[in-house]
C-alpha positions as CSV (number, residue, x, y, z in Angstrom):
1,X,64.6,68.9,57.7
2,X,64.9,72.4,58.2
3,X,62.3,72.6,61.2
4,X,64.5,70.2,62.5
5,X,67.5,72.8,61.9
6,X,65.7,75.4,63.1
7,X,65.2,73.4,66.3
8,X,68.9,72.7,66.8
9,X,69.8,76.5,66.3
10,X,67.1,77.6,68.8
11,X,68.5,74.9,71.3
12,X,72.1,76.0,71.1
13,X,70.9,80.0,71.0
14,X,69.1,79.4,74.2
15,X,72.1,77.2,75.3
16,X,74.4,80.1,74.9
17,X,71.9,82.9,76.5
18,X,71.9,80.2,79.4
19,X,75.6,80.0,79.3
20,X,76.1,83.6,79.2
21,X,73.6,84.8,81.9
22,X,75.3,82.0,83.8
23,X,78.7,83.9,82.9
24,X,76.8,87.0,84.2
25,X,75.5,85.4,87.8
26,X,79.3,83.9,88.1
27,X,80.7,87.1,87.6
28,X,78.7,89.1,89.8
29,X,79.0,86.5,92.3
30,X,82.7,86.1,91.8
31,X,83.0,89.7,92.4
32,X,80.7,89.5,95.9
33,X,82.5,86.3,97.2
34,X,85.9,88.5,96.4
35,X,84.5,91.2,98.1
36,X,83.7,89.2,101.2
37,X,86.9,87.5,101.2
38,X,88.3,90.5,101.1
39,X,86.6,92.0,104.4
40,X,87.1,88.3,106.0
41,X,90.6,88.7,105.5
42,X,90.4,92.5,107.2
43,X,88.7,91.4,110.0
44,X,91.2,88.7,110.6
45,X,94.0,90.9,110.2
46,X,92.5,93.8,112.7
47,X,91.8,90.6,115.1
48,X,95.5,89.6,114.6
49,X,96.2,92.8,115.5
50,X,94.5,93.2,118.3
51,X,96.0,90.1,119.9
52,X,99.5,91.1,119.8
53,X,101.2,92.4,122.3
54,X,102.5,96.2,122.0
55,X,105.3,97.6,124.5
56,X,108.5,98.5,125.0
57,X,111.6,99.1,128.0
58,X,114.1,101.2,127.1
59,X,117.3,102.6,129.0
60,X,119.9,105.1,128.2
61,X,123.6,104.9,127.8
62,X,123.7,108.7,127.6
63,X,125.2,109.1,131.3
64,X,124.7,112.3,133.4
65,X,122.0,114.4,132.0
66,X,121.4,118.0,133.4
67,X,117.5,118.8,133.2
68,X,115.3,121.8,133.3
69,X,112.1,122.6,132.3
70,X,110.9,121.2,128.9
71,X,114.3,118.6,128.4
72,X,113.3,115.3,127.1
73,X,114.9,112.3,129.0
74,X,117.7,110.6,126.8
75,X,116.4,107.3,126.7
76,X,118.1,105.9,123.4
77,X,119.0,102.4,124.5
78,X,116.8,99.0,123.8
79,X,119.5,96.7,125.4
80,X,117.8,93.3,125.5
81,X,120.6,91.7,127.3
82,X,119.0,93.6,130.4
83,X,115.2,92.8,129.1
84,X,114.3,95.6,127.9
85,X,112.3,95.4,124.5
86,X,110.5,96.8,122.0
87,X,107.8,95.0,120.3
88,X,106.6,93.6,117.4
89,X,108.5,96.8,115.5
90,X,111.2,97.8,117.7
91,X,111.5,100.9,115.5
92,X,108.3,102.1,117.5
93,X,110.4,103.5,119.9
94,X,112.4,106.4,118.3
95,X,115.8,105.8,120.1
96,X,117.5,109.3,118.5
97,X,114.2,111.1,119.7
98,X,113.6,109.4,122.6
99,X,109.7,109.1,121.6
100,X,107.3,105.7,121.5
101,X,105.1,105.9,118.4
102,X,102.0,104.3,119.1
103,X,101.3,101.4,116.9
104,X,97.9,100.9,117.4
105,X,94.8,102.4,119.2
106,X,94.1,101.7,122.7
107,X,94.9,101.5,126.5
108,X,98.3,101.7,127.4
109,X,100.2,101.9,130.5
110,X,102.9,104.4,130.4
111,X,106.0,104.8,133.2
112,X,109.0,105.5,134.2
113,X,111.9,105.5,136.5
114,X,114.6,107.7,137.2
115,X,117.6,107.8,139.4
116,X,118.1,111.8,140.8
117,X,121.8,112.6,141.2
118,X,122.1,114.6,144.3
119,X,119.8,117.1,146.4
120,X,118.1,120.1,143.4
121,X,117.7,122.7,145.3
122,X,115.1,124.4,143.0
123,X,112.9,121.2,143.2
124,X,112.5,119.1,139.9
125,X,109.2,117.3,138.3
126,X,109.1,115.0,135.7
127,X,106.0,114.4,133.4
128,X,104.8,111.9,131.0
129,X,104.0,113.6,128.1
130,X,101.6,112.6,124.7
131,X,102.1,114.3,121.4
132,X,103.8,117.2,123.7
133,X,100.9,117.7,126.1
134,X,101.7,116.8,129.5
135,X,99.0,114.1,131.3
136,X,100.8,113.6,134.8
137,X,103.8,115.0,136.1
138,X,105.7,113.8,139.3
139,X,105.6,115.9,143.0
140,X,107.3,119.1,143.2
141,X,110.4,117.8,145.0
142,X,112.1,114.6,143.4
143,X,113.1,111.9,145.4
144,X,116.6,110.1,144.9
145,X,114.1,107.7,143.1
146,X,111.7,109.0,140.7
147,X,108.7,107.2,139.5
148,X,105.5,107.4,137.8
149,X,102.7,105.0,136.0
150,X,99.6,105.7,134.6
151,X,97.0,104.8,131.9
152,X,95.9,106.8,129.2
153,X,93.8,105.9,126.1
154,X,96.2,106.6,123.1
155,X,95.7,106.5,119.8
156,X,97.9,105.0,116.1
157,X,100.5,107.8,115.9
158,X,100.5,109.6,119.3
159,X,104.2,109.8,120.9
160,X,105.2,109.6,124.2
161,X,107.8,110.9,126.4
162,X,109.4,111.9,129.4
163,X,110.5,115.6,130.3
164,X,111.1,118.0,132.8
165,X,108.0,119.5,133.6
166,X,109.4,121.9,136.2
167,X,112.7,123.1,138.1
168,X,115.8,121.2,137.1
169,X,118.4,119.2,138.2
170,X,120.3,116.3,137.1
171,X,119.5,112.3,135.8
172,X,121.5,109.5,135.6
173,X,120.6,108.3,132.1
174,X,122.1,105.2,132.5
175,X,121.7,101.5,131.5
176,X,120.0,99.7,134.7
177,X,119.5,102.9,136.2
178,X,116.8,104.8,134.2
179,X,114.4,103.3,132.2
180,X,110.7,104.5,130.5
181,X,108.5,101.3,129.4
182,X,105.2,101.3,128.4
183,X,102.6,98.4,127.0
184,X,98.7,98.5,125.5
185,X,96.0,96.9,127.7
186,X,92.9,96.9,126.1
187,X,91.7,97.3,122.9
């Protein structure tokens, strides 16, 4: 009888060594199937990500805006009756400081157009600048018509906007007038 107890106890000793080291395998492979559902679910949200679209078209309401050198452009508008936009976070574009945040890394194409009020004698450029740094600035004279469009690789955080980059004169900064848009391209 007790070699038959001693059996039983050695059965349900190795039963629970079996049970624990299978406690053991399903914990550490319940930790390495959460860790790869956690980097599934990153790489899903960064593909997500990258298939949105980012841009933005703004206007101003500001009216007649006298320029010289270094003056940001008042754009401070995002009238969507008109179409102009800013997505998927309109608060990307910074209407009180006139500045696109960029959302995400990547291509972008970055313009604008403005309507010159009158003849500036002095001669007046306008530049497209990234985290205050000008990339491309407009002729020396400006036309009654201003415009410019470029792309530039940007990266999560830069900001963009328009100044005078030389002389001065004077803008109308007004809805359906002037407007600065912008959108990403590639990834």
């Amino acid at each position: 009888m007790s070699f038959i107890i001693k059996q039983m106890l050695n059965n349900i000793n190795t039963d629970i060594e079996a049970l624990q080291l299978e406690d053991i395998n399903i914990g550490l492979g319940g930790e390495a199937l959460g860790e790869s559902i956690a980097s599934l679910q990153d790489e899903v949200n960064q593909l997500i990500l990258k298939n949105v679209h980012y841009g933005f078209r703004v206007t101003s309401s500001f009216g007649l805006q006298n320029m010289s050198v270094n003056d940001t452009c008042y754009f401070n508008y995002i009238d969507t009756s008109i179409g102009c936009y800013c997505v998927p976070n309109i608060n990307a574009f910074e209407t009180a400081n006139y500045r696109y945040i960029i959302p995400i890394d990547g291509y972008y194409v970055l313009g604008y157009k403005l309507y010159i009020n009158g003849s500036p004698a002095s001669g007046v450029s306008f530049g497209i600048y990234v985290n205050n740094v000008l990339k491309i600035q407009s002729g020396q004279v400006a036309a009654m018509g201003e415009t410019m469009q470029f792309n530039i690789y940007c990266i999560q955080g830069d900001n963009v906007l328009i100044k005078c980059s030389s002389g001065n004169g004077a803008v109308e900064m007004q809805t359906r007038i002037s407007q600065f848009y912008g959108y990403r391209i590639g990834f």
